[in-house]
C-alpha positions, 0 to 999 in steps of 0.5 A: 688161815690156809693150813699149808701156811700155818708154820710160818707164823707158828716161826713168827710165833716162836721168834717173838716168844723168844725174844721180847724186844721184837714186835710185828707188823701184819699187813693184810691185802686182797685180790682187786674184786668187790668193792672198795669198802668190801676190801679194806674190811677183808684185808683188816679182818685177815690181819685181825685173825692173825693178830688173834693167833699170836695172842691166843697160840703164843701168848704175844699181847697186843702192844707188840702187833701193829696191823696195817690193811690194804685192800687191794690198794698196795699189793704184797712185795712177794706177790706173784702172778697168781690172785691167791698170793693177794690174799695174805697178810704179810708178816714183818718182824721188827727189832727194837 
């Protein structure tokens, strides 16, 4: 996880402590290098390490995280010109 980064899902963190009824879905992606295969795990494990921060930092059990991964086979909605913004995960906070 990018430090620079780290306050948005602090944010996500805090929002979803706050209010129970919200879950969030973390989409991980990667740049279009390596091997198909390669990029689907990348993109899970991304996804993984966030999940695993909410849970450890905030407290927010499993059931209110859904994880999707990409690879490079979808990219980001606010991605760029640049490769960096293809590897993220996206972060969507979902109201019951």
């Amino acid at each position: 996880m990018i430090p620079n980064y780290r306050h948005i899902i602090d944010r996500a963190g805090i929002a979803l402590m706050d209010d129970p009824s919200l879950t969030i879905t973390l989409r991980g992606y990667t740049a279009p290098f390596g091997t198909a295969e390669g990029r689907t795990e990348l993109s899970l494990a991304r996804a993984k390490v966030c999940a695993e921060y909410l849970k450890k930092q905030y407290g927010i059990p499993e059931s209110r995280m859904k994880i999707e991964h990409y690879g490079a086979e979808k990219t980001p909605e606010f991605k760029d010109a640049s490769w960096e913004s293809y590897r993220c995960v996206e972060l969507l906070l979902n109201s019951n």
